[in-house]
C-alpha positions in Angstrom: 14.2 -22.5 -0.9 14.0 -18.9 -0.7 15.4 -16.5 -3.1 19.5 -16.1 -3.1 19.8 -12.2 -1.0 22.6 -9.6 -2.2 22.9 -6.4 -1.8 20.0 -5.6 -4.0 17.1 -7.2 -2.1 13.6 -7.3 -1.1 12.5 -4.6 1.8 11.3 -6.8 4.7 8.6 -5.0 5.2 7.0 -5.2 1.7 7.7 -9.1 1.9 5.9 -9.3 4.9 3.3 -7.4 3.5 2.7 -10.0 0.7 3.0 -12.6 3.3 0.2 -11.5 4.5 -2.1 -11.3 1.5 -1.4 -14.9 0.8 -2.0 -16.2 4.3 -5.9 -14.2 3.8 -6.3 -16.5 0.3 -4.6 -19.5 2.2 -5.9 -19.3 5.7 -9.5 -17.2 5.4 -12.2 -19.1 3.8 -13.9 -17.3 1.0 -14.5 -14.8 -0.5 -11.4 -13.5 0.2 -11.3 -9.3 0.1 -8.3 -9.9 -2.5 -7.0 -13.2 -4.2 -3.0 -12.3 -4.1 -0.4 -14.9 -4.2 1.8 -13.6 -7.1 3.6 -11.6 -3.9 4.0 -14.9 -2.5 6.0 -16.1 -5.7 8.0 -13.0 -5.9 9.1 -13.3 -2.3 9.9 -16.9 -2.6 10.2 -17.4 1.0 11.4 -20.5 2.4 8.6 -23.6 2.6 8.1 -22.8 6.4 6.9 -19.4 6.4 4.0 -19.7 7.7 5.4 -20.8 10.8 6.7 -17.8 11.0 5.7 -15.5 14.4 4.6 -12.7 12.5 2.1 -15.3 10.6 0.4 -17.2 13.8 -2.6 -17.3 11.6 -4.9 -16.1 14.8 -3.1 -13.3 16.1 -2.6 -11.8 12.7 -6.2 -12.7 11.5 -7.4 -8.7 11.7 -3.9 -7.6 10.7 -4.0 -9.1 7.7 -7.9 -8.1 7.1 -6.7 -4.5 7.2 -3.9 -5.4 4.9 -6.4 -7.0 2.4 -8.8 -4.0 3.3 -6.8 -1.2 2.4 -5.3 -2.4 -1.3 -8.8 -3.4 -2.4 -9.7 0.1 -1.5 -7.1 1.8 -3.5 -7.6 -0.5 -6.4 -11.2 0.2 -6.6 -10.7 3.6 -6.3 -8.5 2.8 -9.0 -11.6 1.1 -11.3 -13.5 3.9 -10.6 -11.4 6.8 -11.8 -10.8 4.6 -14.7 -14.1 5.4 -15.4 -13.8 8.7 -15.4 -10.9 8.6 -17.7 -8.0 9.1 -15.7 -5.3 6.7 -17.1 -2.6 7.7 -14.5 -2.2 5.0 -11.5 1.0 6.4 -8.6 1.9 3.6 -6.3 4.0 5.3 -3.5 6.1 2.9 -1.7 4.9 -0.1 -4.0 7.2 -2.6 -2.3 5.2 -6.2 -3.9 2.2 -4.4 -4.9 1.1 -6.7 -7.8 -2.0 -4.7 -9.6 0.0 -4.7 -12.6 0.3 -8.6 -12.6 -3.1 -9.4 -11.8 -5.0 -7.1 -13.6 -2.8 -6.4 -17.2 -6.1 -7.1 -19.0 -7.8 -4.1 -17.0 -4.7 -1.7 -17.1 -4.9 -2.4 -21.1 -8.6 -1.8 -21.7 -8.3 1.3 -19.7 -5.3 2.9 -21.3 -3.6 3.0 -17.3 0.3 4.1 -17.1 1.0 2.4 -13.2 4.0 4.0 -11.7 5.6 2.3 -9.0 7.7 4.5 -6.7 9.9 2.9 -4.5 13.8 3.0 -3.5 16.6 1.4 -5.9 17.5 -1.8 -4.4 13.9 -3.2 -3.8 13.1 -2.2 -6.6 16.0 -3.3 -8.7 15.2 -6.5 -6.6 11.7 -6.7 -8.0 12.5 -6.2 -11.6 14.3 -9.4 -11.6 12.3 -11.3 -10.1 9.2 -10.3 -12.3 11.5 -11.1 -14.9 12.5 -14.4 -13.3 8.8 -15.4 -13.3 8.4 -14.2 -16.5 5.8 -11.1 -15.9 8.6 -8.6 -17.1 7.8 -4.9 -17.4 5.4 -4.1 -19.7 5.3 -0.6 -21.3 2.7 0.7 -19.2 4.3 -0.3 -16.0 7.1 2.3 -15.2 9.2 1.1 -12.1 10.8 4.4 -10.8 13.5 4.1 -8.4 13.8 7.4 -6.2 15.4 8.1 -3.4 12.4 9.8 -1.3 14.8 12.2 0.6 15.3 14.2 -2.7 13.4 15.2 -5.8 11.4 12.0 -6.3 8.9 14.1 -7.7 10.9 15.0 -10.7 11.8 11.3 -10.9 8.4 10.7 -11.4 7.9 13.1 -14.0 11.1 12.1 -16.3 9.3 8.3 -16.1 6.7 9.6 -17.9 4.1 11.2 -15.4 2.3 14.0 -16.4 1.2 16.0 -13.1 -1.3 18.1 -15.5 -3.3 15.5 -16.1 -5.7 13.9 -13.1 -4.2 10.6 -11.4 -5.0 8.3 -9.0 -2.3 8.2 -6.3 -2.4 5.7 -3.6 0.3 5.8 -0.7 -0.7 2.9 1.9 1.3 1.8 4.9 4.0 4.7 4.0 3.0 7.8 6.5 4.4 6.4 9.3 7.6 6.0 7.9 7.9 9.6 7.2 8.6 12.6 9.4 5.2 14.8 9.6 7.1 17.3 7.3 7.8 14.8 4.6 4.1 14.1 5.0 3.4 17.3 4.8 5.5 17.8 0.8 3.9 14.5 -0.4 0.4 16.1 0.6 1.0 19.1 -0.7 2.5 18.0 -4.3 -0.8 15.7 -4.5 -2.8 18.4 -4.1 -0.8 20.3 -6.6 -2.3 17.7 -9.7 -5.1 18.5 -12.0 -8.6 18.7 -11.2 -9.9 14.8 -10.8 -7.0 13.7 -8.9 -7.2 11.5 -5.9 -5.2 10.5 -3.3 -5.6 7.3 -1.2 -3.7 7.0 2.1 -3.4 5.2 5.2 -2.3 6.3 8.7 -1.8 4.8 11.7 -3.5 5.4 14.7 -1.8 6.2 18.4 -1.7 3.0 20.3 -4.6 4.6 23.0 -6.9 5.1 19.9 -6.6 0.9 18.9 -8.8 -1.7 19.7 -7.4 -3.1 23.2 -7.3 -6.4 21.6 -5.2 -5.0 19.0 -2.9 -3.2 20.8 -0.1 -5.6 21.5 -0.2 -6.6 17.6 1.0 -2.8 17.1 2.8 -2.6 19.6 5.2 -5.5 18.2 5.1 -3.4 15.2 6.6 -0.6 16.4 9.6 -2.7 18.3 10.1 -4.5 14.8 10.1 -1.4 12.9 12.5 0.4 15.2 14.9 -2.7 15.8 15.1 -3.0 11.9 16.0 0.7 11.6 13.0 1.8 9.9 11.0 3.4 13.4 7.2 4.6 12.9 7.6 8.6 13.0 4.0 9.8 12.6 1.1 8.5 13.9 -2.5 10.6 13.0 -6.2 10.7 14.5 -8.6 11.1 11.9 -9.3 14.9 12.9 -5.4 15.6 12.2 -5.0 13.6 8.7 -7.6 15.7 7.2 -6.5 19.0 8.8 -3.4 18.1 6.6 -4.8 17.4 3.7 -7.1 20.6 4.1 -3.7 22.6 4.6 -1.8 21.1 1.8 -4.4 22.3 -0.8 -7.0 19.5 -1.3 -10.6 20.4 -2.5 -12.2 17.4 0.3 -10.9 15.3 2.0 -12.6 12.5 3.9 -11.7 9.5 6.4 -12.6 6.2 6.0 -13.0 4.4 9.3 -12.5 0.7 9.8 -16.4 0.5 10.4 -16.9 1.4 6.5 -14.2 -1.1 5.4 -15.9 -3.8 7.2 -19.2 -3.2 5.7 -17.7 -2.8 2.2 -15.7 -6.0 2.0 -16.5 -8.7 5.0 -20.0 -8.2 5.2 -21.5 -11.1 7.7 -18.5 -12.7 8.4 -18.3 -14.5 11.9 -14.7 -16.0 11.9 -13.2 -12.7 13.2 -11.8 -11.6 9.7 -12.3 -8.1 10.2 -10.1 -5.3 10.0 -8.5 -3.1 12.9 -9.0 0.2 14.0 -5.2 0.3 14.0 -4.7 1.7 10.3 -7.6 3.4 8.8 -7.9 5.1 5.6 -8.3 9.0 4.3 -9.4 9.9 0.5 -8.7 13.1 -1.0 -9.7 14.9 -4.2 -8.4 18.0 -5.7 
C-alpha cells in the first residue's frame, strides 16, 4: 500500500521522478547509468505503479534515460570537485534526490555538507519518511525548507552554508518551473560564490528544437504540469542558457548536449536507452 497522504506530502513531480529511476534499474538491462531504488521506498507507491501511464516502460524508455543521464552528471561533477576539495554539495529543488543515502560512505571520506533545498511540506514529508526507513538525517545532510519566492538564499546560509567557500550546486529539472527572472537571481547568486564553484543545470528545450519522436512525450508534460498547477514557464536553446549565465557573472559556461550524455553513460547500447534532446544540460564555473 502506498504511504498514508496529509497535508505534508510528497510533490508529485519528485515522486515521479524517482519512479522513473527505478523503472531504468527494473526495466533497462545493465549497466544501468544509476542504481536508485531507495526513491522507490521513500515514495512507497502502491504495488501497481508501474502500470501507471506515465511508466509504459516503452514510451518513457528515453525519458527516463535523460532522467538517469542528468543526476549521474551532477553527481560526478560532484566526485570530481570533491577532488579538488570543495566539501559543499547544493541540491536545488532536491525533491527524492537520494545521494545522501547511497553514497554516506563517499560524503564522509570527503568531508561533504549536502544541502537540500526544497519547499516545507515535501520536505517535511521526506524527513519522515527517511526516518521511517531508518536513514535519518545525518549531520552532514542539512534539509532546508525555503520558500523560493523569498530569501531562500539566506535560508541556506543560516543552515550552515558558507557562500565564501567554493560549492558544487546542481539545480536539475527546476528552470522551467521558474519565471526567466527567477532564473535570472538563482544565476546570478551562483555566480556570486567563491572561485571553484560550479553550477549544474538543466533546461528544457522548445518543443520545435525536440526529437519528433519525442515531442508528444513533452508535450504531455507540459499539459500535466499545467493541469496540476505547476505550468513550465521557461523553456531555453542552448545559445540563450549560456548568454544567461554569461550575464549573471560566471567565468565559463558551457552546454552539454544530449550527444555527450550518450557517449558518456550508454555507450553501444542498441535497446533504445538513450537520452532525449528534450532536456539538456549547461555547466558553469565561477
Amino acid at each position: 500500500m502506498g504511504v498514508t497522504k496529509d497535508v505534508v506530502e510528497a510533490d508529485h513531480t519528485a515522486v515521479r521522478v524517482a519512479l522513473w529511476r527505478a523503472l531504468h534499474v527494473r526495466a533497462d538491462p545493465p549497466p544501468h547509468v544509476l542504481d536508485d531504488e531507495i526513491g522507490l521506498r521513500l515514495a512507497a507507491p502502491d504495488d501497481g505503479w508501474r502500470d501507471r501511464p506515465d511508466m509504459h516502460v516503452d514510451a518513457t524508455r528515453r525519458t527516463r534515460a535523460s532522467i538517469v543521464a542528468r543526476a549521474r552528471f551532477a553527481e560526478d561533477v560532484v566526485v570530481e570537485a570533491a577532488g579538488r576539495g570543495v566539501d559543499q554539495y547544493v541540491v536545488l529543488g532536491a525533491g527524492l534526490d537520494t545521494f545522501a543515502q547511497r553514497r554516506p560512505e563517499f560524503a564522509e571520506a570527503a568531508g561533504l555538507r549536502v544541502f537540500e533545498v526544497d519547499r516545507p511540506g515535501p520536505q517535511a514529508w521526506k524527513r519522515r519518511r527517511l526516518d521511517d526507513l531508518g536513514f535519518g538525517v545525518p549531520e552532514w545532510l542539512r534539509l532546508v525548507p525555503v520558500d523560493f519566492e523569498g530569501d531562500w538564499w539566506g535560508r541556506l546560509a543560516e543552515a550552515g552554508f558558507d557562500p565564501g567557500r567554493p560549492a558544487v550546486v546542481a539545480s536539475t529539472g527546476v528552470t522551467m518551473y521558474l519565471t526567466r527572472e527567477a532564473n535570472a537571481t538563482t544565476f546570478r547568486l551562483v555566480a556570486g560564490l567563491a572561485p571553484g564553484s560550479t553550477f549544474v543545470t538543466t533546461f528544457i528545450r522548445p518543443l520545435e528544437d525536440v526529437e519528433p519522436g519525442q515531442r508528444p512525450q513533452l508535450e504531455v508534460a507540459v499539459a500535466g504540469a499545467r493541469a496540476a498547477g505547476t505550468p513550465f514557464l521557461s523553456f531555453f536553446r542552448p545559445a540563450e542558457i549560456l548568454t544567461l549565465a554569461r550575464e549573471s557573472g560566471f567565468d565559463g559556461a558551457r552546454h552539454v548536449p544530449v550527444e555527450e550524455l550518450d557517449r558518456r553513460y550508454f555507450g553501444e547500447r542498441t535497446d533504445g536507452v538513450r537520452p532525449s534532446r528534450g532536456e539538456e544540460l549547461m555547466v558553469a564555473t565561477t
